[in-house]
N, C-alpha and C positions, 0 to 999 in steps of 0.2 A: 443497528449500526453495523456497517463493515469493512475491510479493508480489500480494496482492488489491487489488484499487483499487474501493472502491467511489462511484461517480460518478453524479450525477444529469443525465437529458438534461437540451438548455437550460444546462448549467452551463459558463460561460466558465472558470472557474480550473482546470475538471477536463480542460477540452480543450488549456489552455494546460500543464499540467503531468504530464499521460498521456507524452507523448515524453522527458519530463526520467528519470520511473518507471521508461519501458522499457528505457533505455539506462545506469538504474542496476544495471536487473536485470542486462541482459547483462554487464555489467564484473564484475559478481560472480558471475556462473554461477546466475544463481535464474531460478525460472521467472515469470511475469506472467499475470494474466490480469485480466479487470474484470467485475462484476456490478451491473449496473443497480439503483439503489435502489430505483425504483421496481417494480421485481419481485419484493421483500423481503418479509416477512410486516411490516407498521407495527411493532409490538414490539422489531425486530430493525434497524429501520433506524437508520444513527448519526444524533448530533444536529447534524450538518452534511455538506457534501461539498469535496473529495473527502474520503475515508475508505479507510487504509489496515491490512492485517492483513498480517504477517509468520509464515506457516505454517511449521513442519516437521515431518511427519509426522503432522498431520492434526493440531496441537494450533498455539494462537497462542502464539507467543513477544514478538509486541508489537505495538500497536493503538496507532493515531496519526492527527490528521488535520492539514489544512491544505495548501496550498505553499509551503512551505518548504524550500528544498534543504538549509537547515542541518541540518534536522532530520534528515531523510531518509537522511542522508549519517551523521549520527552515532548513527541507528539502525543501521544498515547496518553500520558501522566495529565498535559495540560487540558488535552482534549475534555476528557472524563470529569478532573475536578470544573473546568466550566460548565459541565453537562451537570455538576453536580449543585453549583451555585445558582 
């Protein structure tokens, strides 16, 4: 499983909140990586940044944007116990 962070250059919130991302992945064993929006087809790009997907095995399990640790945290939390049940 992992998390996509999709961030636009220029973007303050996506550079102040990439380190919160990475270090939620690690506590939970997922992997991280980030894709530039601007390298998106326009179609495909979210309608803000940062912009996040929760993959496991090549399908999204949940699509969220913003920084917000709250949130992040209780994607994460819910994610895993249903991965769990």
């Amino acid at each position: 499983m992992e998390i996509v962070m999709i961030k636009k250059k220029g973007c303050m919130p996506c550079k102040k909140f990439e380190p919160l991302v990475k270090e939620a992945a690690k506590k939970n064993s997922l992997g991280f990586r980030t894709i530039m929006g601007e390298s998106m087809p326009e179609k495909l790009q979210p309608p803000y940044y940062p912009f996040f997907y929760l993959y496991k095995d090549k399908s999204v399990l949940e699509s969220w944007g913003g920084v917000s640790e709250k949130k992040l945290h209780s994607v994460l939390k819910r994610t895993m116990k249903n991965l769990k049940s």
